[in-house]
Structures are given as structure tokens and as C-alpha cells.
C-alpha positions in Angstrom: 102.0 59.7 143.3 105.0 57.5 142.4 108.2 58.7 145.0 105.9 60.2 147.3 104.3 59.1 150.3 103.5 60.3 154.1 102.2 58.4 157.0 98.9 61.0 158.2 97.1 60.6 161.2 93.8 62.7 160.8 92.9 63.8 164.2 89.0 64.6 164.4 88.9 65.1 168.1 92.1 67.3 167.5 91.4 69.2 164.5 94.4 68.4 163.4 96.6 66.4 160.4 99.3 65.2 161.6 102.3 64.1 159.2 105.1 61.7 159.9 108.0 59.8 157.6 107.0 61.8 154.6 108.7 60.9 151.1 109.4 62.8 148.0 109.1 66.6 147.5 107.1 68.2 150.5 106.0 71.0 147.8 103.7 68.2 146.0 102.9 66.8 149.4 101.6 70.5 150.9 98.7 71.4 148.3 97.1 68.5 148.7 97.5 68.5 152.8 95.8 71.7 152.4 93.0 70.5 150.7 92.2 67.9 152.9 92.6 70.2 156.0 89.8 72.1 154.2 87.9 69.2 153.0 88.0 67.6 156.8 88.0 71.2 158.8 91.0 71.0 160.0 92.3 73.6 162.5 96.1 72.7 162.2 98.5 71.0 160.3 101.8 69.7 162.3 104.8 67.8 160.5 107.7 65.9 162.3 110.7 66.6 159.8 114.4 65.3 160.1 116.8 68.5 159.6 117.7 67.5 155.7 113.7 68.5 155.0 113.8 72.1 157.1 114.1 74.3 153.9 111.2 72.7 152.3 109.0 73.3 155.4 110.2 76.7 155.8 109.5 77.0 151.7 105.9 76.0 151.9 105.2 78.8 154.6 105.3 75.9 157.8 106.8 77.9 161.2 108.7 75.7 163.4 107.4 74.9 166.9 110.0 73.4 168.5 112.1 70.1 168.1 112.8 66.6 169.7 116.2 65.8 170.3 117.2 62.4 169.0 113.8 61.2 168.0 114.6 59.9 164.9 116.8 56.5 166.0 119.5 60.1 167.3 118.8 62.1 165.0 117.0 65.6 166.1 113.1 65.9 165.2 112.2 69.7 163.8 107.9 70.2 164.4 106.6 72.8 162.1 103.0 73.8 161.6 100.6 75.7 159.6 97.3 77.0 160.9 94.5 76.4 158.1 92.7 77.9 160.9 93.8 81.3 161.3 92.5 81.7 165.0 93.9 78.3 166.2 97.3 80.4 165.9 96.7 82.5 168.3 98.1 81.9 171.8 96.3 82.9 174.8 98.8 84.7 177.4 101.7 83.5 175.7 104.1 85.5 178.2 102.5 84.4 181.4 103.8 80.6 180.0 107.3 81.9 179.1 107.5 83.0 182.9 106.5 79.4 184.1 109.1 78.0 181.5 111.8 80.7 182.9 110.8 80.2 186.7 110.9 76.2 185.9 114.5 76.5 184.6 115.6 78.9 187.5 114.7 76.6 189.8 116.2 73.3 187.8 119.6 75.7 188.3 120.6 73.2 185.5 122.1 74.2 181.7 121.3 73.1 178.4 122.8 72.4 175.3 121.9 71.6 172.3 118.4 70.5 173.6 120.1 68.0 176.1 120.4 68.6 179.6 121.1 66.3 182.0 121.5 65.8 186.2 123.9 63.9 187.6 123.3 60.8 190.3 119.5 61.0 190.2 117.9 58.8 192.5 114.1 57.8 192.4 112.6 59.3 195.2 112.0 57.4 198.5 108.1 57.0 198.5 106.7 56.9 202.3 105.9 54.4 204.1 102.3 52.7 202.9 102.8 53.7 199.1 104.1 51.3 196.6 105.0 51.9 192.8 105.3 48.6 190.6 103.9 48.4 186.8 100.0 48.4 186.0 98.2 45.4 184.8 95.1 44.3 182.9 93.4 44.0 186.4 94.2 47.1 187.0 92.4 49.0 184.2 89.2 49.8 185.9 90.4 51.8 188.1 92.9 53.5 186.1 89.9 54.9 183.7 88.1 55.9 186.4 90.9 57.6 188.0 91.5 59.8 184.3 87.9 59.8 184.0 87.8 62.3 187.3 91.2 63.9 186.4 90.6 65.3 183.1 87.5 66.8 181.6 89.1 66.6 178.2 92.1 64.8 177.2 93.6 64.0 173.6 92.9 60.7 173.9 90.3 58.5 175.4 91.8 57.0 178.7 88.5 57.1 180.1 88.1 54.1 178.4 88.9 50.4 179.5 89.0 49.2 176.2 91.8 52.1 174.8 94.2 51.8 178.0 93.9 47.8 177.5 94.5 48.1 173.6 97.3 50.7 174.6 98.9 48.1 176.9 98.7 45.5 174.2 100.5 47.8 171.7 103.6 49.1 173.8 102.4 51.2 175.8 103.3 50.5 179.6 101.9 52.3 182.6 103.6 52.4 186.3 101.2 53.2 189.4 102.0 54.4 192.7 99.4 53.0 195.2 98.6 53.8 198.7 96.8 50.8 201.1 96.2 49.2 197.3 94.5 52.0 196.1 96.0 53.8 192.7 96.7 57.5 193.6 99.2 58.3 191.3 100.4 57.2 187.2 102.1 58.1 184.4 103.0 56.1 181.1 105.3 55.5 177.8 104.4 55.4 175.0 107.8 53.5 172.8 108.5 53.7 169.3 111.0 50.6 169.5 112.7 51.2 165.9 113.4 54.8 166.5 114.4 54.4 170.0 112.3 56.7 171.3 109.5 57.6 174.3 106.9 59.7 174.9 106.6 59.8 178.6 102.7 61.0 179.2 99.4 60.7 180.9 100.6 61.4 184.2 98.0 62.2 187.1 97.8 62.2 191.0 94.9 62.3 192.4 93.8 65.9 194.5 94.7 64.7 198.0 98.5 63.5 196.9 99.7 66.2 195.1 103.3 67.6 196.1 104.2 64.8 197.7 107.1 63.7 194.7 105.0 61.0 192.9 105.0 62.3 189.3 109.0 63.0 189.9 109.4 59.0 191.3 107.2 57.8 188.4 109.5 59.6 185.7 112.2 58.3 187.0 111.3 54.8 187.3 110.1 55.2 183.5 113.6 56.1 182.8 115.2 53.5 184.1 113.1 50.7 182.3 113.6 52.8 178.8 117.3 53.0 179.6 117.2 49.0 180.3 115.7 48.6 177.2 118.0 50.9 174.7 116.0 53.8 174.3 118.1 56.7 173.7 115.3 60.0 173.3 112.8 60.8 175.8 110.5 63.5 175.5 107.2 64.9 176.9 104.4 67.3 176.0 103.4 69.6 179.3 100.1 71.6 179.9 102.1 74.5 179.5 100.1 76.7 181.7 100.9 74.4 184.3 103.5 75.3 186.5 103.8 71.5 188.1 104.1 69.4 185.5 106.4 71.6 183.9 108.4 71.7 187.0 108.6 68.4 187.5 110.5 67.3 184.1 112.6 70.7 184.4 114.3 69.6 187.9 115.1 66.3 186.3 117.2 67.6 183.3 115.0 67.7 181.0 115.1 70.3 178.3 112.9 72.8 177.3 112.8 72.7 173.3 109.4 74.6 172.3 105.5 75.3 172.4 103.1 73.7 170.3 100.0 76.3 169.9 96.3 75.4 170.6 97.9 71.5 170.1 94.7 69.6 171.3 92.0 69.6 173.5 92.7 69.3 177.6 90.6 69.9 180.2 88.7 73.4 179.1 89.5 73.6 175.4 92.7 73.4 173.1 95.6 73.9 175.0 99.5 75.2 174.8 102.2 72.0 175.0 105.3 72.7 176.1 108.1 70.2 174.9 110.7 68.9 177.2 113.5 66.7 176.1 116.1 64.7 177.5 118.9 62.2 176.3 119.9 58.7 178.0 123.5 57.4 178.1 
């Protein structure tokens, strides 16, 4: 249709549409998003709006799930959704996650406005002797997939495989490691969307044995600071949000909690909860 256009990522794994940089009345857009939902069974339908387009979300029946501050080159990101799927809308034990989101902030004993928090003079942590963290190459790849392979029974993408975490590296994408005697025991990635100035940091695993020992924290960190070298300006992440942990991790280092995506996509058992976290760079 002339004046209207949307950039749609059908999700099959997912059961899901997702909609991005849409153009032109979001009334026209919606009936025919519906129909293809239908057509394609689709379980959800998630849009990523800048604040001009809220009424027209909120007009076509769309609930907002949360927002990412700054994602749009500093200007705030509002997520809304509709459930084609009536059942995908419903979230299991939605109050036990509030209490890990409340405990998480307790503990982080830092405030928030606006979506932004910050802390103050946050150093990576000092990784014992042995370990090493440095960024992941091609060579590397095998046992990253095998390593993600063992970690997660389902995942929303396929990092299982060689060839998707090699395309991902070629596409900006860039993965750091921690490794212990040269073996990988810990990662985490960043996924960059270089014209809007923005990062997704994701994928993070450590392996059984090295859990609570500060890698994921050390890995965010030094994630940060090569986003911040290179201009970004919005971080953001998308947490398990049954998972006290993860959650816990960006919480203590400013990050902001800004909403729940329901039954978002399919991680280790079945569709899962994500909890959005935020946080700003200078």
C-alpha cells in the first residue's frame, strides 16, 4: 500500500510476528498482521513503537509490555503486543517473578528513573588467577556451540550451530569468553544495531562447575566498555525471568528493570517470561 510499510520478522520457531520501523497508519497495518498471524499460526504479535505511535497501539487493542530506553538512536522504545493466541497470554506464576524482580532491586540498593539507572565507579571484576577473558574468534566456534549446545535445551535462536554463531560474528555480532587453562567456561555476546546506537547484550552462559564465581558480571562489564568505545548510547537485555541469577546480575550493575514480555519464545522447557533490563551509557 502506498505510505505504508513495516519491516516483519515472522518467527516460526517463536510463534511469533514481530514488527519494527513501521510506516503509515498502524490501523491499516493491524488487519492485515492479524491475518497473517492466522494464516501462519502465530501465537503473538509484538511491535517496537517510538512514543509518537502509542495511541495507535493502544487504539488497535495492543497492551504494552514494557519499554527500552533510548533504543531508537535516544529515543525510548514502547513494546506492545497482542496475543492471536489467547492462552500464550497467560503467565505462569507471574507473582513468584515480581518477587525475584523486587528481591533483585533490594539487593542492587540502587534507584531508578525514568528507566535509567546507573552505578557509579564500576570496575570489571578481578577474575582469579588461571582465567582469562579476551574476545572470541572463528577458531573458537566449535567449542562455543558445543558449550550452548549442553547449556540450553531450547533457545530462541540456534547457537548450537557453527554456522549461525560464525554468520553472527560476520554480521556484528561480537562474543567475549572467559577461559580457564584454555578452556571456554564462561560467555556472553552483543548484538549492535550501529545506526540506532544500540545493544542487546545476550546469550550469556557459564558452565555448571563456574557458577557464582562473577563471570557473567565481568563479561557485562567488559561488553560495556567496548559499546561505550564505540558510541553506543542504549543497552538492554532480555532475562529468563524466573531466573533469579541472571536477573541479579544486570540489577547490581544499574541496570533498569522496564517490563516482562509474556510467553516471549521458547527456552529451555517451553516459552518463557523475559524480563527487560535497561541501562544508559555517558
Amino acid at each position: 500500500m502506498p505510505g505504508l510499510s513495516a519491516d516483519l520478522v515472522i518467527d516460526y520457531y517463536n510463534r511469533r510476528i514481530k514488527v519494527m520501523n513501521f510506516r503509515g497508519p498502524f490501523e491499516v497495518l493491524n488487519p492485515f498482521l492479524k491475518e497473517l498471524a492466522d494464516l501462519e499460526k502465530m501465537g503473538k504479535i509484538i511491535v517496537y513503537t517510538p512514543s509518537r505511535e502509542v495511541h495507535a497501539l493502544e487504539a488497535c487493542g495492543y497492551e504494552k509490555e514494557g519499554m527500552i530506553t533510548g533504543y531508537f538512536a535516544g529515543e525510548d522504545c514502547h513494546i506492545f503486543s497482542t496475543f492471536p493466541e489467547k492462552s500464550r497470554k497467560e503467565s505462569p506464576f507471574p507473582k513468584k517473578k515480581d518477587r525475584i524482580v523486587e528481591e533483585c532491586l533490594k539487593k542492587s540498593g540502587s534507584r531508578e528513573k525514568n528507566g535509567e539507572r546507573r552505578v557509579m565507579n564500576t570496575k570489571i571484576n578481578t577474575l582469579p588467577e588461571g582465567y582469562v577473558l579476551r574476545p572470541a574468534d572463528e577458531a573458537d566456534v566449535p567449542a562455543m556451540a558445543a558449550l550452548y549446545s549442553r547449556g540450553f535445551q531450547l533457545y530462541p535462536s540456534p547457537l548450537h550451530k557453527e554456522s549461525y554463531l560464525l554468520e553472527a560474528m560476520g554480521s556484528g555480532v561480537f562474543y567475549l569468553v572467559i577461559e580457564k587453562r584454555g578452556k571456554i567456561v564462561s560467555l556472553a555476546s552483543a548484538e549492535t544495531e550501529p545506526s540506532m546506537k544500540n545493544a542487546e547484550l545476550t546469550d550469556c552462559l557459564t558452565i555448571p562447575e563456574e557458577r557464582g564465581k562473577g563471570h557473567i558480571k565481568s563479561l557485562i562489564l567488559s561488553l560495556e566498555n567496548e559499546l561505550a568505545a564505540r558510541n553506543f548510547k542504549s543497552l538492554y537485555t532480555l532475562c529468563r525471568a524466573p531466573s533469579p541469577g541472571i536477573n541479579g546480575a544486570f540489577s547490581s550493575l544499574g541496570y533498569a528493570y522496564t517490563g516482562r514480555l509474556v510467553n516471549n519464545c521458547k527456552i529451555m522447557e517451553g516459552f518463557e517470561d523475559m524480563n527487560i533490563w535497561c541501562k544508559l551509557l555517558r
